[in-house]
C-alpha positions in Angstrom: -1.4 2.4 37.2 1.7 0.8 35.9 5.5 1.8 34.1 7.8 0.9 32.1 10.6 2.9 31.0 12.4 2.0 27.5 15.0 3.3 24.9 14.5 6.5 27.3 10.5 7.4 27.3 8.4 6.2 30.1 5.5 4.7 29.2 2.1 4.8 31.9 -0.7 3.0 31.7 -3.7 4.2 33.2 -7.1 2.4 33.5 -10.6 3.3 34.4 -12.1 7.0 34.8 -10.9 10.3 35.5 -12.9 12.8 36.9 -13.5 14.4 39.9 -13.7 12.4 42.9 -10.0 11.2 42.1 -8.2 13.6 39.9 -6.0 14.6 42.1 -5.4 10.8 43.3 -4.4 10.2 40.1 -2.1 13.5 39.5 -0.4 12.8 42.6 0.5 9.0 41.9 1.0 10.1 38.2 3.5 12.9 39.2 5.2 10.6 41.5 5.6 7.7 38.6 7.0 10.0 36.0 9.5 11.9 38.6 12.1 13.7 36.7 11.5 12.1 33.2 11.1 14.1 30.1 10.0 11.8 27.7 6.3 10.4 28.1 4.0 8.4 27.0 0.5 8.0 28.8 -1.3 4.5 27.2 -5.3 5.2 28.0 -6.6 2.2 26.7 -7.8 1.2 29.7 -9.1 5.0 30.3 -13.3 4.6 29.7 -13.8 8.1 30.9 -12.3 11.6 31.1 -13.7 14.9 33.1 -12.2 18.5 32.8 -10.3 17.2 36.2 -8.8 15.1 34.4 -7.9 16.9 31.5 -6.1 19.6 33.6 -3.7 16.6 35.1 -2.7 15.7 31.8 -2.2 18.9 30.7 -0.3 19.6 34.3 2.0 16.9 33.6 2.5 17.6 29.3 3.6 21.2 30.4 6.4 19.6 32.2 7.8 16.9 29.5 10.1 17.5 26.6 8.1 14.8 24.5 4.7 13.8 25.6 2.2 11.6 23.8 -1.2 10.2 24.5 -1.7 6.9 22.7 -4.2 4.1 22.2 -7.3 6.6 23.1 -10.6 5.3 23.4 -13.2 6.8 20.7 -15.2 8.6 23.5 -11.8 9.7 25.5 -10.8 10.8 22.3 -14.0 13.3 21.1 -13.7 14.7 24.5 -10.2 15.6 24.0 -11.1 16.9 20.2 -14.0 18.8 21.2 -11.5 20.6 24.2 -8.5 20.8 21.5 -6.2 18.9 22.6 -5.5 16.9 20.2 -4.5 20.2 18.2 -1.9 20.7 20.8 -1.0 17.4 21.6 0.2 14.2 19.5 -2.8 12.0 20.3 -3.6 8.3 18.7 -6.4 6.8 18.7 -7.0 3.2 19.8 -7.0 0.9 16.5 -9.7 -1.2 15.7 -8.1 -4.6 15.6 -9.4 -7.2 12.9 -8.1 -10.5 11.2 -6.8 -11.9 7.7 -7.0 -15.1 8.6 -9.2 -16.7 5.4 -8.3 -13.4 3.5 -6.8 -13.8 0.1 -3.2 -12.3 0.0 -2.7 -10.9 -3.2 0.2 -9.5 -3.2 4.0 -8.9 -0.7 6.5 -6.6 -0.8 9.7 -6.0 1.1 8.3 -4.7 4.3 4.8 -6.1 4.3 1.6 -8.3 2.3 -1.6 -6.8 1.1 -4.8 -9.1 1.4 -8.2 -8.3 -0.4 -10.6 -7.4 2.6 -13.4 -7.4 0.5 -15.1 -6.4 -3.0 -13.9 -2.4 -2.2 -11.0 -2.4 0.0 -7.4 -4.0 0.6 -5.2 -3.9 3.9 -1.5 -3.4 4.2 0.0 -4.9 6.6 3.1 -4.3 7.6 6.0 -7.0 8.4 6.6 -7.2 12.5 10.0 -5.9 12.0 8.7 -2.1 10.4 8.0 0.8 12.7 4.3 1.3 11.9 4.2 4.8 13.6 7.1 5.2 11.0 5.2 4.0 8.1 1.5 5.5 8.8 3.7 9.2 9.0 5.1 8.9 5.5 1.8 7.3 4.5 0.2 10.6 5.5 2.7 12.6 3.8 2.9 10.9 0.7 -0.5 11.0 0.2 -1.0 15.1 0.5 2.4 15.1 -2.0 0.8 12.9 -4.3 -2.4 14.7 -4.0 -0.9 18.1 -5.0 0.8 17.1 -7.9 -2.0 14.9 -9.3 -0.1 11.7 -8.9 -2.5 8.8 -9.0 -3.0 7.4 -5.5 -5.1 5.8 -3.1 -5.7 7.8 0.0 -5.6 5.7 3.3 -8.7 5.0 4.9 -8.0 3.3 8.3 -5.1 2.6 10.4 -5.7 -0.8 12.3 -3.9 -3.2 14.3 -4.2 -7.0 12.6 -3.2 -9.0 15.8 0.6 -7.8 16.7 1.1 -6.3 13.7 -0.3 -2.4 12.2 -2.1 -2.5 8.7 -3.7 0.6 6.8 -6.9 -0.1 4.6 -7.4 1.8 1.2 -10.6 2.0 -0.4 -10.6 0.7 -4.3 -14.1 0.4 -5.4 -13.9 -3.4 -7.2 -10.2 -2.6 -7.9 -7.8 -5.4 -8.7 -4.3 -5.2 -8.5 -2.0 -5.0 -11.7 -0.9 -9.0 -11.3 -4.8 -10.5 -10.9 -5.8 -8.0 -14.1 -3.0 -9.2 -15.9 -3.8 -13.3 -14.8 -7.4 -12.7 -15.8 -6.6 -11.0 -19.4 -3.2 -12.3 -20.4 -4.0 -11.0 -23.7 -3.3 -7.9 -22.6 0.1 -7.9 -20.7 1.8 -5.6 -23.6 -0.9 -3.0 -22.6 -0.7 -3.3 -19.0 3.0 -3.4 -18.6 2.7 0.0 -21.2 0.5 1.7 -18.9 2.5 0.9 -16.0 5.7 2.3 -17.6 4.0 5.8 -18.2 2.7 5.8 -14.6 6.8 5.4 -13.4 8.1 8.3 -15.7 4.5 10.3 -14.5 6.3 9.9 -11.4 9.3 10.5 -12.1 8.4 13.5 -13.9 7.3 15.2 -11.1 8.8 17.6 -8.8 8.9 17.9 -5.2 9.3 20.9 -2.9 12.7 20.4 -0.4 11.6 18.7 2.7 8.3 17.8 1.6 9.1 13.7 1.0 11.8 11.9 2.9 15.6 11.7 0.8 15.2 8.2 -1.2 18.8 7.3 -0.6 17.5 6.6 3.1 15.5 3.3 1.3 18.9 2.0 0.2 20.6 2.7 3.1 17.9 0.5 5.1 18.9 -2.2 2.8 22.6 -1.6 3.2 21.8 -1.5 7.2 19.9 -4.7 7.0 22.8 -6.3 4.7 25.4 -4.9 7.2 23.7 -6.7 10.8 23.4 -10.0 8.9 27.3 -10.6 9.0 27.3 -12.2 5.5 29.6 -9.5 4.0 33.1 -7.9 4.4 33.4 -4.6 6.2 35.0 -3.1 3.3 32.2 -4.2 1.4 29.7 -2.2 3.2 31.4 0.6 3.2 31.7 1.1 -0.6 28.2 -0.4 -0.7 27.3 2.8 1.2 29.3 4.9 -1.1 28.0 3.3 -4.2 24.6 4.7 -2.5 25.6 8.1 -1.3 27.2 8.7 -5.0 23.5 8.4 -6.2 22.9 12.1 -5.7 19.9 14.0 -4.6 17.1 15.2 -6.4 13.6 16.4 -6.2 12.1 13.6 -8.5 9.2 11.9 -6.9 9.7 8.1 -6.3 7.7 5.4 -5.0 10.0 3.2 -3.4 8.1 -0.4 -3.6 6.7 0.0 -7.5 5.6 -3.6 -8.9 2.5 -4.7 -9.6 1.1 -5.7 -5.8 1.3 -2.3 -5.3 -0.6 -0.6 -8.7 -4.4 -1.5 -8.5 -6.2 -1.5 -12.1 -9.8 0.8 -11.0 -12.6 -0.6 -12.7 -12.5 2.5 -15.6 -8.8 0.8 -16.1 -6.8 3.7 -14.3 -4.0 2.5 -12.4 -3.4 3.8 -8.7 -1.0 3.4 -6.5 -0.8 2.1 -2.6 1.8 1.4 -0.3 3.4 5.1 -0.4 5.4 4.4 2.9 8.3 4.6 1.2 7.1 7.5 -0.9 10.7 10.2 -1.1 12.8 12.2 -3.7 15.6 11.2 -5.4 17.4 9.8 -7.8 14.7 7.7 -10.2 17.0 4.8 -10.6 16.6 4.1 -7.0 12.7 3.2 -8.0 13.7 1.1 -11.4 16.4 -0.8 -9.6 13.3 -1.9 -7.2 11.1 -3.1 -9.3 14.2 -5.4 -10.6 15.0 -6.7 -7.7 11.0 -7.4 -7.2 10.2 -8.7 -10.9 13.9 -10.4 -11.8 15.2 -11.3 -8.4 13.1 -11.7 -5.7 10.3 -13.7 -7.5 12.8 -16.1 -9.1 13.1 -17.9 -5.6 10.7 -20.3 -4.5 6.9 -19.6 -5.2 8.2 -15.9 -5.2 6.2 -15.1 -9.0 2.8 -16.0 -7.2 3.5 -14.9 -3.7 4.9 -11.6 -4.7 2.8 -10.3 -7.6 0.1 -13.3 -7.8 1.2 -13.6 -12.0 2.6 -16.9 -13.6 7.2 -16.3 -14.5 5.6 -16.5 -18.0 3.5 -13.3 -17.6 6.0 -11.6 -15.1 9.0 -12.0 -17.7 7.0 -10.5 -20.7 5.4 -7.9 -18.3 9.0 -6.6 -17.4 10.4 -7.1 -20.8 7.9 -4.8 -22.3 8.1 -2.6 -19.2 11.9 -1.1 -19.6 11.7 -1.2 -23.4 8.6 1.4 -23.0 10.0 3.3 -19.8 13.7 3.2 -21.4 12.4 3.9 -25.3 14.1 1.0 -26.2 13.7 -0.2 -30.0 12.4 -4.1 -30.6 15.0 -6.4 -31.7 17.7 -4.2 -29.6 18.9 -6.8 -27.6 22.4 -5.2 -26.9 20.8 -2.2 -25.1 18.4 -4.8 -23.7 21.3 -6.5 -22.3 22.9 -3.4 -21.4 20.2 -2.0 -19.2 19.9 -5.3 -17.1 23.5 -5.5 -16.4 23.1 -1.6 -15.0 19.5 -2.3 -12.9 20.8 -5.8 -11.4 23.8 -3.7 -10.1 22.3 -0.8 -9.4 19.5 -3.2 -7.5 22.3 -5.0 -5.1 21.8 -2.7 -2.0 18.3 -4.0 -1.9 19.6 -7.6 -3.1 22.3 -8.3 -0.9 20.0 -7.0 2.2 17.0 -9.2 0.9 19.3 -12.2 0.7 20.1 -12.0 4.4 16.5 -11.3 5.6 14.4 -13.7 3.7 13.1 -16.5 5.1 12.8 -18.7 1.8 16.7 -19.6 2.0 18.5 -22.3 3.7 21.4 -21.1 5.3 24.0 -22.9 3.2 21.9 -21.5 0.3 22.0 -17.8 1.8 26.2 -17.8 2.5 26.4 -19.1 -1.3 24.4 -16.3 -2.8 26.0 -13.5 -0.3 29.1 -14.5 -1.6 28.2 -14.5 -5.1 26.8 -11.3 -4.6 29.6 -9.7 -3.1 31.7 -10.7 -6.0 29.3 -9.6 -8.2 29.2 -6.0 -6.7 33.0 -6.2 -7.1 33.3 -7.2 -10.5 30.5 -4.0 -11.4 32.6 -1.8 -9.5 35.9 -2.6 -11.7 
């Protein structure tokens, strides 16, 4: 048995099996480890087998403890705990299965994470080192009963897994593709894709959530804003009204996605489109989820190799694909280039939380590179705000 104690919970690790020749050997150490702390965390990974005897001890000691979670469980610790009911009464995790991408084909990255085809039926998430997985699998979960309820086209997580150091979730998409290889292997039909994937946004943003049920979407700009803030690239009095500029947003109750390009949309073989990565599924202000997808499709793939890393579609395709895109989601009329040019002065301001956080995280800038485009993009946020 081992400790550690950090940010204020006490983790203990305990190894082999439980039962009654040394229960109370193990309550007695265990009591003595944990001592006066509150918040615990008991790690049985290295637990093979657990009797009633044991069971009592960890309840014992969960009786005691403001917070108390059992974590990486063993599949036969954990049907013994499910068949007593503790996992109904406790917050329980089961140990991940831990598998590789390495000689997987990534199709696809976001801002927190890259997807990878697993094979002919499913694709993993996985999420960027920096991410709270625990974090992300909880508003996975959530997102998926809110999109279930109000019919929103989604894929339902299969399996939470660990993919070395890092946590992924696997959906299941019989022979889907995502949006970027269906539109590389039938350019033909870009118009129609980025048409369908317009009316899947305003779907979205069309529907409306119960309070509480979804996470406030400000809270994705403000992670950018947080991100923007630690890097040191920009004025204090910059942040602040960057914050503002967020906060005047407003609340709503509109569903939005939060990470909505095409890595993220998978075309299903009858040519639905479904959506994954809901881990930043909240309500809010559907402006929050357009600005996104600029950032993805007019920003973020403009730097190096971004096009092909990001969505896995040629600039060519990407810029018709957006083009057509807002002038379906925003009704605007062909040949309209004012309100054209309107719109992506509003969505490239609008975007500039996520931007000017992006800019200091990515790893695809130099550093002389990165000061130039902080500054330009503090400017630029100026000049909008005049």
């Amino acid at each position: 048995m081992h400790h550690r104690t950090e940010n204020g919970t006490l983790t203990v690790w305990l190894t082999g099996s439980i039962d009654s020749t040394n229960a109370q050997q193990v309550e007695e150490e265990l009591m003595a480890t944990v001592g006066d702390a509150t918040n615990v965390v008991l790690d049985l990974g290295g637990v093979g087998y657990l009797s009633s005897y044991g069971i009592r001890t960890i309840m014992r000691l969960a009786k005691r403890c403001t917070r108390f979670e059992l974590v990486n469980v063993q599949p036969d610790v954990y049907d013994v705990l499910s068949m007593t009911g503790l996992t109904e009464m406790l917050t329980v995790r089961r140990r991940l299965r831990n598998i590789s991408v390495d000689g997987l084909k990534q199709i696809g990255a976001g801002a927190f994470g890259r997807v990878y085809r697993l094979d002919p039926e499913r694709v993993i998430k996985v999420y960027s080192p920096q991410v709270n997985p625990l974090d992300k699998i909880e508003r996975e979960r959530l997102a998926a009963r809110a999109a279930f309820v109000h019919d929103i086209p989604s894929a339902i997580p299969f399996e939470v897994v660990r993919v070395g150091q890092e946590h992924g979730i696997i959906y299941e998409l019989i022979d889907a593709q995502t949006l970027g290889e269906a539109v590389m292997a039938n350019p033909a039909q870009v118009d129609d894709y980025a048409t369908r994937m317009s009316q899947l946004l305003r779907k979205l943003h069309s529907t409306h959530c119960d309070a509480g049920s979804l996470p406030v979407a400000r809270g994705i700009f403000h992670g950018w804003v947080d991100v923007a803030e630690k890097s040191g690239l920009y004025r204090t009095d910059t942040i602040a009204e960057l914050r503002r500029v967020v906060d005047d947003l407003g609340a709503a109750d509109t569903f939005v996605h939060g990470d909505f390009h095409p890595a993220n949309i998978m075309v299903m073989p009858d040519k639905e489109l479904l959506l994954i990565d809901m881990g930043d599924a909240s309500m809010g202000n559907p402006l929050i989820d357009v600005a996104g997808t600029f950032h993805v499709l007019r920003i973020a793939t403009r730097r190096p190799g971004g096009a092909e890393r990001l969505t896995g579609m040629t600039q060519e395709l990407l810029d018709r694909l957006w083009d057509v895109f807002v002038r379906t989601y925003y009704n605007v009329a062909d040949g309209d280039d004012a309100r054209m040019e309107e719109l992506e002065r509003k969505l490239r301001f609008a975007a500039l939380p996520r931007t000017m956080g992006s800019t200091a995280r990515t790893k695809l800038l130099d550093d002389e590179t990165r000061l130039t485009q902080a500054a330009a993009l503090e400017e630029q946020f100026w000049q909008g705000l005049a």
